[in-house]
C-alpha positions, 0 to 999 in steps of 0.5 A: 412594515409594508406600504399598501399595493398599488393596482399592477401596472400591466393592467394598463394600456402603456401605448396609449399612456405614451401616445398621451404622454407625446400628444400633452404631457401627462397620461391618467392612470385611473384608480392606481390604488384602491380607495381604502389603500390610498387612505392607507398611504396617507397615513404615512407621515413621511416615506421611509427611505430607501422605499418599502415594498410594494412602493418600491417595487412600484417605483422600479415597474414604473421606470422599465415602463417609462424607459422607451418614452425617456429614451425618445424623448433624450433622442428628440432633444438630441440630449447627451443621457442613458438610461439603464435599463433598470432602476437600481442602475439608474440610481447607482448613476445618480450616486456617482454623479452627487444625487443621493437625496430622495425626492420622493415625499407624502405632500399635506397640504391644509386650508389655504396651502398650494404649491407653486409653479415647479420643476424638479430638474437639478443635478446630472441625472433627471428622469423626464417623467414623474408619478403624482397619486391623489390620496385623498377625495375631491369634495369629501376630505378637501376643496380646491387644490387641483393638480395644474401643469403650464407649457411654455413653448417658443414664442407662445403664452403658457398653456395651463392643464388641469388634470382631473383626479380623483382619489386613488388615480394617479398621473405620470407627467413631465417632469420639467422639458418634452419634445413637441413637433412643430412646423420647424421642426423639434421644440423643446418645450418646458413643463411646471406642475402646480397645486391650486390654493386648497379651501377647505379640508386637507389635501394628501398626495404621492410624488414618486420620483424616479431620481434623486436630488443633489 
């Protein structure tokens, strides 16, 4: 058994996913899977667990891409983490320190369903940066149900971000803090990701993290 394949990620421009990432949080990766593959993938009732190819594979490009971002970003916060320099040591990392639970998950949500403001942040070991892939279309198979993000920085009101997504695209974001520059200085600012109240159809989405949970 396989899962679909993704589009290669060197197709991507990774400076300017980094520079989106710093200047707002997130960074769109237009058409990760082609329309038919990403109906594929929400066919899967649940991920398997560990991960089949190229879904793992996906999993581990994704995190060597991410890592200098990661890295600048523990550097900024002045944040006592390393980051291996590939997955399966990272993951070894969080075997040790209690994380063995797979976050990563097939997300339906049916008429009248949303996910509430969250962040995934628990335990020793937690990758700054997360993918979410919308396996189904806008319009077509489901209505409402948009990918929201707050930021919340110092002595300021929360920012909502609607991220526009379409079937197949796919969207790397913080998954809890991230460095902004300010007057003053570094801030760190805290980022929750929400999924609107869906009113019609059923909504199927991809969150693939790159750490475990306790």
């Amino acid at each position: 058994m396989t899962t679909p394949a993704s589009r290669p990620l060197d197709q991507y421009d990774w400076i300017r996913i980094a520079q989106d990432l710093n200047a707002q949080g997130w960074a769109l990766l237009p058409a990760l899977y082609a329309p038919a593959d990403a109906r594929t993938l929400a066919g899967l009732q649940v991920l398997p667990d560990p991960l089949l190819p190229p879904l793992a594979s996906l999993r581990a490009d994704l995190y060597a891409r991410l890592l200098p971002v990661a890295r600048a970003w523990a550097s900024a916060l002045d944040v006592d983490v390393s980051y291996p320099d590939d997955l399966p040591a990272y993951i070894r990392q969080n075997r040790q320190s209690g994380q063995t639970r797979s976050l990563s998950t097939i997300q339906r949500l049916h008429a009248s369903g949303y996910q509430p403001l969250l962040q995934h942040a628990d335990g020793a070991r937690v990758f700054p940066l997360r993918l979410i892939v919308l396996l189904s279309e806008p319009g077509v198979d489901f209505t409402g149900g948009e990918l929201v993000m707050t930021e919340q920085r110092p002595r300021m009101q929360s920012r909502p971000m609607v991220l526009p997504l379409g079937l197949g695209d796919g969207a790397v974001i913080a998954t809890s803090h991230r460095p902004v520059s300010g007057a003053q200085g570094i801030y760190r600012v805290t980022e929750r990701q929400a999924i609107s109240r869906v009113r019609s159809g059923e909504r199927v989405g991809l969150d693939l993290m790159l750490h475990d949970s306790p």
